[in-house]
PQR file with spaces between the fields and no chain letter, atoms N, CA, C, O and H, PARSE charges and radii, in Angstrom:
ATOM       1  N    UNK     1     228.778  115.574   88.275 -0.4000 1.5000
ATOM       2  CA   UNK     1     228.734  115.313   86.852 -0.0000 2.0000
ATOM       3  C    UNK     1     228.049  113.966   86.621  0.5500 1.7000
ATOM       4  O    UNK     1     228.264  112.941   87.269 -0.5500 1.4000
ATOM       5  N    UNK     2     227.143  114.123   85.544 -0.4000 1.5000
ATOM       6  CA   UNK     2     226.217  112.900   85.341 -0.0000 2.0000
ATOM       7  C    UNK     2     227.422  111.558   84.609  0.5500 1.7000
ATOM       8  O    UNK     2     228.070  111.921   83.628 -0.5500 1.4000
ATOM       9  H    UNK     2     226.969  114.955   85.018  0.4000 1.0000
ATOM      10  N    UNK     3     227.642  110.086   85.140 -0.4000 1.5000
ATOM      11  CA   UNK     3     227.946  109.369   84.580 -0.0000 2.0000
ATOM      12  C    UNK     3     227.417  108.181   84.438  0.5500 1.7000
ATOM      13  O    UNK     3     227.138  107.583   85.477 -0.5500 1.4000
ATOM      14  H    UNK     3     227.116  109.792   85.937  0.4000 1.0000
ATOM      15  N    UNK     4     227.056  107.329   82.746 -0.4000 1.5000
ATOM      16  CA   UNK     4     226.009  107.061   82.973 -0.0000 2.0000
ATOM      17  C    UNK     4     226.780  105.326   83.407  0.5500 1.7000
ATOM      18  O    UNK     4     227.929  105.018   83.092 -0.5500 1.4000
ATOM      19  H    UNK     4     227.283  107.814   81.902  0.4000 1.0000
ATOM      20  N    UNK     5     225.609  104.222   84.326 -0.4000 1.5000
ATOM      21  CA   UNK     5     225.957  103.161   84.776 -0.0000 2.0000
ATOM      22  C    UNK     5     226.731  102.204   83.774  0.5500 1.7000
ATOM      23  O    UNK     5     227.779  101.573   83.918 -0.5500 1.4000
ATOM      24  H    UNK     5     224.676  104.473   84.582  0.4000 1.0000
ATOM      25  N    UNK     6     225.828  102.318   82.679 -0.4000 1.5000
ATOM      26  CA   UNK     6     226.007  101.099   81.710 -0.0000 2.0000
ATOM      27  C    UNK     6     226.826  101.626   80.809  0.5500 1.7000
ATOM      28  O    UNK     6     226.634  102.833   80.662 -0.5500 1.4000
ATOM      29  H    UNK     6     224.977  102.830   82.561  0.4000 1.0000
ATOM      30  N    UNK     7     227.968  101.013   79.915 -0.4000 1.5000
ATOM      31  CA   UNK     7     228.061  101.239   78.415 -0.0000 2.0000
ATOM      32  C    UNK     7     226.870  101.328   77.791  0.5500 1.7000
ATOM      33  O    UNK     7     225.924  100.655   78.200 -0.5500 1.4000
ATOM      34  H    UNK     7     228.124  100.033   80.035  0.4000 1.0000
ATOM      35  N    UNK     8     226.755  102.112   76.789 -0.4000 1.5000
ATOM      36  CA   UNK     8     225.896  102.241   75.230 -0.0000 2.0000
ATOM      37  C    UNK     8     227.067  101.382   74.421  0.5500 1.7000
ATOM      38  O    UNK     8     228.283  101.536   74.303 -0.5500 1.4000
ATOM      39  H    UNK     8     227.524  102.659   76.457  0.4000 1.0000
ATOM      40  N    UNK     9     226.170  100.457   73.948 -0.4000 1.5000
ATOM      41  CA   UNK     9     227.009   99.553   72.537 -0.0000 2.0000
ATOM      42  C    UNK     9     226.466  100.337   71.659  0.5500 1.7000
ATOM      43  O    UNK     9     225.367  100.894   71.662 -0.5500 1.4000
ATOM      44  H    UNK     9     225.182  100.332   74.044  0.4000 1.0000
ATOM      45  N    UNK    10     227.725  100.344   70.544 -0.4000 1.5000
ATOM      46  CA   UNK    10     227.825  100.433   69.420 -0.0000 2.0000
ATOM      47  C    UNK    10     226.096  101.134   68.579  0.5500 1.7000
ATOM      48  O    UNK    10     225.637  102.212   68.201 -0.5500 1.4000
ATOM      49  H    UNK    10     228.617   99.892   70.541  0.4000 1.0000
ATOM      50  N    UNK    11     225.740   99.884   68.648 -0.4000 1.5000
ATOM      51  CA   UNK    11     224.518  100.099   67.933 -0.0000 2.0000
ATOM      52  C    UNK    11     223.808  100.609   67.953  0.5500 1.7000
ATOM      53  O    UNK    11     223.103  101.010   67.027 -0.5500 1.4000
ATOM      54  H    UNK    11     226.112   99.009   68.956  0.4000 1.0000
ATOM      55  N    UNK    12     223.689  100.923   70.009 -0.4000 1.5000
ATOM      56  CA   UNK    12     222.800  101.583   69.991 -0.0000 2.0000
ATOM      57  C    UNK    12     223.125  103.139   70.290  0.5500 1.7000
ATOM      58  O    UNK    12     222.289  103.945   70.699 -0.5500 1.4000
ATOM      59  H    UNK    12     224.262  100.597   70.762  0.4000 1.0000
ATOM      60  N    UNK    13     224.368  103.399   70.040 -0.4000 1.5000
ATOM      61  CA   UNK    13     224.696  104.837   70.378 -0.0000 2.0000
ATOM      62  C    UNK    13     224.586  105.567   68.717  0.5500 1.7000
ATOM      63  O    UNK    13     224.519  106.777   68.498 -0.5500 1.4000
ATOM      64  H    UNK    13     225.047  102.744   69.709  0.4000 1.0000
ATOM      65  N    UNK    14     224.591  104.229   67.449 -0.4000 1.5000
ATOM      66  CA   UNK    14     224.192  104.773   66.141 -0.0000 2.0000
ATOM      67  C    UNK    14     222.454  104.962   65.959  0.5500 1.7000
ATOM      68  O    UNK    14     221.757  105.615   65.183 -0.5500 1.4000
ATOM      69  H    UNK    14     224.646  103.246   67.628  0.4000 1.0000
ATOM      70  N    UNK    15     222.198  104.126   66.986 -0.4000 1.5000
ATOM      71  CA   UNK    15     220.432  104.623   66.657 -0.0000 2.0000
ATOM      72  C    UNK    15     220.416  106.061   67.674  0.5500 1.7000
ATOM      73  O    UNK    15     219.567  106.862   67.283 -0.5500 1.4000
ATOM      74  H    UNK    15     222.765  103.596   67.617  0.4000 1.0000
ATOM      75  N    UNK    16     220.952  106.377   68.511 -0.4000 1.5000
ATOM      76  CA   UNK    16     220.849  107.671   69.304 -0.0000 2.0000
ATOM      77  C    UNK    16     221.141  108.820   68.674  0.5500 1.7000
ATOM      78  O    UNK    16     220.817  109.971   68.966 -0.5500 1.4000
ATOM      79  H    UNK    16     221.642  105.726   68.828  0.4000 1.0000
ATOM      80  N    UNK    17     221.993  108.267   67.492 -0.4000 1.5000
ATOM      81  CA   UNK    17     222.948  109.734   66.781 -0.0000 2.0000
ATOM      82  C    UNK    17     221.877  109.480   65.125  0.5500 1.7000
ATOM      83  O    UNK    17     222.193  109.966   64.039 -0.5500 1.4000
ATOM      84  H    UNK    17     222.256  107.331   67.255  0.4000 1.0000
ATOM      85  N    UNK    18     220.679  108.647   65.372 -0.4000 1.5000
ATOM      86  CA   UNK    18     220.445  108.818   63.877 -0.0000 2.0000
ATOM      87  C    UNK    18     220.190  110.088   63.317  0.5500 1.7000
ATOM      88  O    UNK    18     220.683  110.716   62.380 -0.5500 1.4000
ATOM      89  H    UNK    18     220.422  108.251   66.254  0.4000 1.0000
ATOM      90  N    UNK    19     219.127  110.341   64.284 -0.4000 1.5000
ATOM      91  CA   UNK    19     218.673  111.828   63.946 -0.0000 2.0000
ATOM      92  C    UNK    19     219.497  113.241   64.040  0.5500 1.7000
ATOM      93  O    UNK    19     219.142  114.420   64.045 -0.5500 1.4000
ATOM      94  H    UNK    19     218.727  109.831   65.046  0.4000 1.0000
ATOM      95  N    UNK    20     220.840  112.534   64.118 -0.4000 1.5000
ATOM      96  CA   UNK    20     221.693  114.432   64.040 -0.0000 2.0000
ATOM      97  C    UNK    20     222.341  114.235   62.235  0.5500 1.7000
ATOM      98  O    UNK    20     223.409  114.761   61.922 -0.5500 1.4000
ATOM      99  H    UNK    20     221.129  111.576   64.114  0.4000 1.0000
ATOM     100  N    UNK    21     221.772  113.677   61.536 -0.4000 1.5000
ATOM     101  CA   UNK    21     222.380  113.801   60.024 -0.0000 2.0000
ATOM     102  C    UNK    21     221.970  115.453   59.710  0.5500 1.7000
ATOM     103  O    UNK    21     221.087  116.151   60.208 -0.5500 1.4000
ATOM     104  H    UNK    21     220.905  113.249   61.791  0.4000 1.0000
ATOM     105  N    UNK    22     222.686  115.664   58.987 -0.4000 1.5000
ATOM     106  CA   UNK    22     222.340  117.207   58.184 -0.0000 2.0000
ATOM     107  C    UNK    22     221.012  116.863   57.244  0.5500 1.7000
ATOM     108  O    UNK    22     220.987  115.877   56.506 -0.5500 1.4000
ATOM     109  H    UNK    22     223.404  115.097   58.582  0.4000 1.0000
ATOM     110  N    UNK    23     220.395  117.392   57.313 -0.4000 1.5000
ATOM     111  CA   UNK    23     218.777  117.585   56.534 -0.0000 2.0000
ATOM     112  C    UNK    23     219.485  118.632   55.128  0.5500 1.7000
ATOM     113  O    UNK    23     220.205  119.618   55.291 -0.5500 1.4000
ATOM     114  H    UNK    23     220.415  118.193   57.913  0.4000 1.0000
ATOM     115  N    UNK    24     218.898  117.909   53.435 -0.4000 1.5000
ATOM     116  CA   UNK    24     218.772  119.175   52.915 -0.0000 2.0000
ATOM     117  C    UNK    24     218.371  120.311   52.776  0.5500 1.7000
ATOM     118  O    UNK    24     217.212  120.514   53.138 -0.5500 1.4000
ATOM     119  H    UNK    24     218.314  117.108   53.303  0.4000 1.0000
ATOM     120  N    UNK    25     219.039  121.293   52.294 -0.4000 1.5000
ATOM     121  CA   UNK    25     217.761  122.550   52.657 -0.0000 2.0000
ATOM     122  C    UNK    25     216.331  122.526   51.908  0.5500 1.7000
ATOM     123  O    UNK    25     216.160  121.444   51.346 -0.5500 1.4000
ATOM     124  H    UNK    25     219.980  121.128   52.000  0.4000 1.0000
ATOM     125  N    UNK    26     215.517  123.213   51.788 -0.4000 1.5000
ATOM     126  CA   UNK    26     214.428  122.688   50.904 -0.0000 2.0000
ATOM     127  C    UNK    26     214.521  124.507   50.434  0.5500 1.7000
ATOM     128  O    UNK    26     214.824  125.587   50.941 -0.5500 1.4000
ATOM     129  H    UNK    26     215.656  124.091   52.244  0.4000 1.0000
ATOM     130  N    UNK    27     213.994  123.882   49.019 -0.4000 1.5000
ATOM     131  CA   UNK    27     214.211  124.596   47.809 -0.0000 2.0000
ATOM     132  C    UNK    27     212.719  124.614   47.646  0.5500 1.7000
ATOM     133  O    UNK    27     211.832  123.853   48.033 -0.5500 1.4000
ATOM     134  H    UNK    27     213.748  123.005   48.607  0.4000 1.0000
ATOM     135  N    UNK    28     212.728  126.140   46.689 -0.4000 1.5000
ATOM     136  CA   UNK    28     211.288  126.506   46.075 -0.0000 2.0000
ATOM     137  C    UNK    28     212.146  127.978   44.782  0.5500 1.7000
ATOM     138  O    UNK    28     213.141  128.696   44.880 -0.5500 1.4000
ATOM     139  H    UNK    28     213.448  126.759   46.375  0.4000 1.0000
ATOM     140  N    UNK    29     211.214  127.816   43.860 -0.4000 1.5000
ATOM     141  CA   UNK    29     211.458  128.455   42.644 -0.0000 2.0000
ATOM     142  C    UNK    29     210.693  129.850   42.834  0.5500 1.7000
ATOM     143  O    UNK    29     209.617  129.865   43.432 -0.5500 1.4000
ATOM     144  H    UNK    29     210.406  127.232   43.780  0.4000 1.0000
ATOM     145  N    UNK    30     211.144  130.781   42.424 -0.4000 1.5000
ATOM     146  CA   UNK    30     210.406  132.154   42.394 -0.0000 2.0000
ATOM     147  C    UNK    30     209.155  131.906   41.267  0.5500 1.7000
ATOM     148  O    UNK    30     209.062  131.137   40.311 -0.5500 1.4000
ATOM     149  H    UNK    30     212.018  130.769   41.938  0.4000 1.0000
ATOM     150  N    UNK    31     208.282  132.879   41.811 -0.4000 1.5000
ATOM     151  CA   UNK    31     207.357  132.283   40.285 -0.0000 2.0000
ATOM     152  C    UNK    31     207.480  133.597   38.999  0.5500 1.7000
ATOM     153  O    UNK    31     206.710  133.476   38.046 -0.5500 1.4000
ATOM     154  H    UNK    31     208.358  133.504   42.588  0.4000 1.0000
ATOM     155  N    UNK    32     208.300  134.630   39.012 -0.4000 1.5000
ATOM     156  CA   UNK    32     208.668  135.512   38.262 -0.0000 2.0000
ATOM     157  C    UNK    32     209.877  134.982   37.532  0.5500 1.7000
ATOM     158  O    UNK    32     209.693  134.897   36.318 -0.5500 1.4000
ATOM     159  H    UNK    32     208.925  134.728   39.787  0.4000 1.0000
ATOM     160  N    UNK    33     210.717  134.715   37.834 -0.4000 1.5000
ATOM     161  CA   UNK    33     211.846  134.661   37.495 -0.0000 2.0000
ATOM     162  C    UNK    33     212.383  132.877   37.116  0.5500 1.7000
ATOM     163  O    UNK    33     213.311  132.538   36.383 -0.5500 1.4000
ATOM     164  H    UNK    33     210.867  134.785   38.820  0.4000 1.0000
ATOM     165  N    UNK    34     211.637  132.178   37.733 -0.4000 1.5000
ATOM     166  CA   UNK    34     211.837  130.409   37.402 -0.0000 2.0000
ATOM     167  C    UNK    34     213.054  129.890   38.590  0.5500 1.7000
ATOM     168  O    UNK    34     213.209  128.722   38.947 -0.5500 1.4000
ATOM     169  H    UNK    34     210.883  132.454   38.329  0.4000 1.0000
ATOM     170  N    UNK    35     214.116  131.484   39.245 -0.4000 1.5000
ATOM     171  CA   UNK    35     214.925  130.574   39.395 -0.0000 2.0000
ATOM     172  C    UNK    35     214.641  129.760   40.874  0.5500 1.7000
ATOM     173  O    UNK    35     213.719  130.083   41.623 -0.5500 1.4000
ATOM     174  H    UNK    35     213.990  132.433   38.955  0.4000 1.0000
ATOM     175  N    UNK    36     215.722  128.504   41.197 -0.4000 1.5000
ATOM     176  CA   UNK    36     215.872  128.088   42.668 -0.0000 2.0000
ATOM     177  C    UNK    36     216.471  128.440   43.766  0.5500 1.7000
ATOM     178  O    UNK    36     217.684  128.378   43.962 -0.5500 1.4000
ATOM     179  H    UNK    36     216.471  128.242   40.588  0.4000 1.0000
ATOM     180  N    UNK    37     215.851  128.727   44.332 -0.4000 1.5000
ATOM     181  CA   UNK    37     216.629  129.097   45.741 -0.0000 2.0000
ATOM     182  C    UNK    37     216.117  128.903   46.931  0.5500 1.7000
ATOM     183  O    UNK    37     215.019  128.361   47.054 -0.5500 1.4000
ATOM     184  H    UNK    37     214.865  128.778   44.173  0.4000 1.0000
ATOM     185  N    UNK    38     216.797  129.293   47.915 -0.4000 1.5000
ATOM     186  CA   UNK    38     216.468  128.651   49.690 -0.0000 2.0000
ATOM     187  C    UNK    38     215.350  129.192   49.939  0.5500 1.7000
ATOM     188  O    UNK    38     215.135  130.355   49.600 -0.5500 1.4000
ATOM     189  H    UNK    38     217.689  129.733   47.814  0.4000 1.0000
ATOM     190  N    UNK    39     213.975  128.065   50.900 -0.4000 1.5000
ATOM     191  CA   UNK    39     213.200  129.168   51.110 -0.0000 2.0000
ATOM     192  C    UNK    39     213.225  130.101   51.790  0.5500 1.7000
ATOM     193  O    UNK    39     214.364  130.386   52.161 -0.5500 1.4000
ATOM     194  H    UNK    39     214.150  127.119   51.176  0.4000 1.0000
ATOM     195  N    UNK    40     212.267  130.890   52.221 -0.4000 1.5000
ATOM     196  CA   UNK    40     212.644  132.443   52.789 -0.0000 2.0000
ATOM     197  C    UNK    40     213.754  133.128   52.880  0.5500 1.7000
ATOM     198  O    UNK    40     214.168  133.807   53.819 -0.5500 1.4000
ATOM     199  H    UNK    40     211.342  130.658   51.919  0.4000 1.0000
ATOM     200  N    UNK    41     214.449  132.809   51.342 -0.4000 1.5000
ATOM     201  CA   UNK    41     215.896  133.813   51.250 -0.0000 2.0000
ATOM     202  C    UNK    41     215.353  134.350   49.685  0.5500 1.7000
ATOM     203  O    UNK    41     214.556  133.861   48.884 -0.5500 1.4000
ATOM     204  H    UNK    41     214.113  132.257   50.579  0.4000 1.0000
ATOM     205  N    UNK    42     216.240  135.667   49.670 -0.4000 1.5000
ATOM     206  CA   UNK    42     215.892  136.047   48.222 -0.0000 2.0000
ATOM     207  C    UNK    42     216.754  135.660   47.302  0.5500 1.7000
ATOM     208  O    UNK    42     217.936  135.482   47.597 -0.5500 1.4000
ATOM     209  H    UNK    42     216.887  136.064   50.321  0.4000 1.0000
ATOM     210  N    UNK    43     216.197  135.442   45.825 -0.4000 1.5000
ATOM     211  CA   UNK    43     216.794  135.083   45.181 -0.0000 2.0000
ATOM     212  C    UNK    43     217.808  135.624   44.558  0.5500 1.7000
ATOM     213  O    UNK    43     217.806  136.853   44.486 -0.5500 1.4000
ATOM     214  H    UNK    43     215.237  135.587   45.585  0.4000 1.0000
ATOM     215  N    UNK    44     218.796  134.963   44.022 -0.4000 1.5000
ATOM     216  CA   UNK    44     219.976  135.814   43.197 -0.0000 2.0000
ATOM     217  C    UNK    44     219.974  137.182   42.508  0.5500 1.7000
ATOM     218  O    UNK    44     220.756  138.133   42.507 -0.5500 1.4000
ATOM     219  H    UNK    44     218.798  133.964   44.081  0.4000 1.0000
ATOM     220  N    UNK    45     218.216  136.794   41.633 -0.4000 1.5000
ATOM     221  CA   UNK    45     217.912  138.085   40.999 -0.0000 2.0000
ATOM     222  C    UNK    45     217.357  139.302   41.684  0.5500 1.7000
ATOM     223  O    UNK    45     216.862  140.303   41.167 -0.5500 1.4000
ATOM     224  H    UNK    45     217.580  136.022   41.634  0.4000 1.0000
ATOM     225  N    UNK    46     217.555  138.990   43.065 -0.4000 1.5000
ATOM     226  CA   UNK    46     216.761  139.988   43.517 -0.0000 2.0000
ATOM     227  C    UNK    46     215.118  139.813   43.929  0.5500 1.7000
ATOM     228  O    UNK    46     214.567  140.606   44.694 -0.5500 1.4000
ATOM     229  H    UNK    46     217.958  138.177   43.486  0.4000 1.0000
ATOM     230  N    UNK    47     214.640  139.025   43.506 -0.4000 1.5000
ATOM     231  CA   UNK    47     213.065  138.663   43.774 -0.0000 2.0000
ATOM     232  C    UNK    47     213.099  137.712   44.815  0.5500 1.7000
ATOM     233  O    UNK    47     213.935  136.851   45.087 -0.5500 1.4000
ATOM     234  H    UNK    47     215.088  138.381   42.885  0.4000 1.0000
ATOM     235  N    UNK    48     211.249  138.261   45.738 -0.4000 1.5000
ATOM     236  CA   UNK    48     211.195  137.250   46.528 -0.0000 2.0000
ATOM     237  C    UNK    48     209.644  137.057   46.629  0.5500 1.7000
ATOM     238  O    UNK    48     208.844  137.829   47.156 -0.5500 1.4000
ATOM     239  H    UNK    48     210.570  138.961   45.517  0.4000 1.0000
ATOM     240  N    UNK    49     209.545  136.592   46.388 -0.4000 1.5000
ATOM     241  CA   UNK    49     207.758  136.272   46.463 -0.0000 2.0000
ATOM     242  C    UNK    49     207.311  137.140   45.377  0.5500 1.7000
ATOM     243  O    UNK    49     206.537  138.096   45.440 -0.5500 1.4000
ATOM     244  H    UNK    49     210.195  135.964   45.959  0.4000 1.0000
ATOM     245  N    UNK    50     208.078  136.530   44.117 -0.4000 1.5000
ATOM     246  CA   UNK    50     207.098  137.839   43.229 -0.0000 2.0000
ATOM     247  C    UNK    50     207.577  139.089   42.584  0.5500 1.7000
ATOM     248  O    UNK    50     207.509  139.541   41.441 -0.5500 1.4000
ATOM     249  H    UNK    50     208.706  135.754   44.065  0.4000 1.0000
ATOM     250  N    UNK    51     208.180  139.567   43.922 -0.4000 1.5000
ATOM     251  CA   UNK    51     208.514  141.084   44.340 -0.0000 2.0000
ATOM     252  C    UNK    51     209.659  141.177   43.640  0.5500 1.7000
ATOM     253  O    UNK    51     210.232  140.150   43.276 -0.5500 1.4000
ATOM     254  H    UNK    51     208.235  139.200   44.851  0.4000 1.0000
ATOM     255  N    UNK    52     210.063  142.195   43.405 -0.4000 1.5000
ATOM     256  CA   UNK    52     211.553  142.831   43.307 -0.0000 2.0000
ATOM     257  C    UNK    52     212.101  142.898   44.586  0.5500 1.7000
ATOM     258  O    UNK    52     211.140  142.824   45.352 -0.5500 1.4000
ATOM     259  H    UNK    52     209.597  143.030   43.700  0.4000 1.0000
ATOM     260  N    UNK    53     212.957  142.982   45.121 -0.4000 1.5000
ATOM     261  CA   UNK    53     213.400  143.569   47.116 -0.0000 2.0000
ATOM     262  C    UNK    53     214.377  143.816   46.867  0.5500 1.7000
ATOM     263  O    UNK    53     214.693  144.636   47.729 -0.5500 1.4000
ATOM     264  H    UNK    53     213.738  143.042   44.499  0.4000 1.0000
ATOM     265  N    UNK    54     215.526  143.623   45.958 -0.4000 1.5000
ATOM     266  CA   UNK    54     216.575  143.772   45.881 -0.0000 2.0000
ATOM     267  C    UNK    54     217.017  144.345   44.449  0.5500 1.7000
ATOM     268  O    UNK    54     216.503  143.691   43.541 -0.5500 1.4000
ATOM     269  H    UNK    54     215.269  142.957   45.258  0.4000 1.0000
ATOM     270  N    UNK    55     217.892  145.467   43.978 -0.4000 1.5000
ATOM     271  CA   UNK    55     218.594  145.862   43.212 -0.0000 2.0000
ATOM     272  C    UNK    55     219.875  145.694   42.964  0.5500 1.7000
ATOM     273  O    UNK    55     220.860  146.247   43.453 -0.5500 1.4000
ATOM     274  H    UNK    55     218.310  145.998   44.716  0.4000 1.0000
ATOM     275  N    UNK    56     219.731  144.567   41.853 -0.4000 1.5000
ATOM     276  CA   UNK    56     220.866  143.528   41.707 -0.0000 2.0000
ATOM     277  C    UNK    56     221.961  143.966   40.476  0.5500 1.7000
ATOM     278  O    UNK    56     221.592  144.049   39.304 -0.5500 1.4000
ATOM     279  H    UNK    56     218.931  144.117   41.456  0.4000 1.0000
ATOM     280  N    UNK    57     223.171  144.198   40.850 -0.4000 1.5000
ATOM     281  CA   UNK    57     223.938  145.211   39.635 -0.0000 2.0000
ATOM     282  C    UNK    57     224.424  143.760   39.284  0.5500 1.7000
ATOM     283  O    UNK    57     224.944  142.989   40.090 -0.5500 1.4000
ATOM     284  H    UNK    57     223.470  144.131   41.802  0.4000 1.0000
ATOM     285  N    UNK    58     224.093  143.419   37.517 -0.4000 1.5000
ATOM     286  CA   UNK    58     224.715  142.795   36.808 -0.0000 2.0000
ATOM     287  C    UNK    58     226.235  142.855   36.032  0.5500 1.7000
ATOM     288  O    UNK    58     226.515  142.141   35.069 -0.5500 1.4000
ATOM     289  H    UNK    58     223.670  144.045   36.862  0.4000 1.0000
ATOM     290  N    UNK    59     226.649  143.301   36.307 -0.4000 1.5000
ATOM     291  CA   UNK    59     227.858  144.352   35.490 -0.0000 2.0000
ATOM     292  C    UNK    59     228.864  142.904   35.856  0.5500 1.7000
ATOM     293  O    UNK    59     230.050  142.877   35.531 -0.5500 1.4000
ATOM     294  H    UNK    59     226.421  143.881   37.090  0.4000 1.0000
């Protein structure tokens, strides 16, 4: 099992962990419908690029 020689201080075990923060997702608007949603997911209404893909019961 790897153990490593030295302590990591503090500081620098926060510059090692900078890059694991959660990223937002990135958002894009349908251009039919206006609304927002995740990219390459369909939207609420059912549209995805435009398209209809989904038959969305409003009830």
């Amino acid at each position: 099992m790897a153990v490593p020689q030295n302590r990591k201080s503090r500081a620098k075990r926060g510059m090692h962990r900078s890059h694991d923060k959660m990223a937002r997702p990135a958002l894009s608007s349908d251009p039919t419908t206006g609304q927002i949603h995740r990219r390459h997911h369909v939207a609420e209404s059912g549209y995805y690029r435009g398209r209809r893909v989904l038959v969305v019961d409003e009830s």
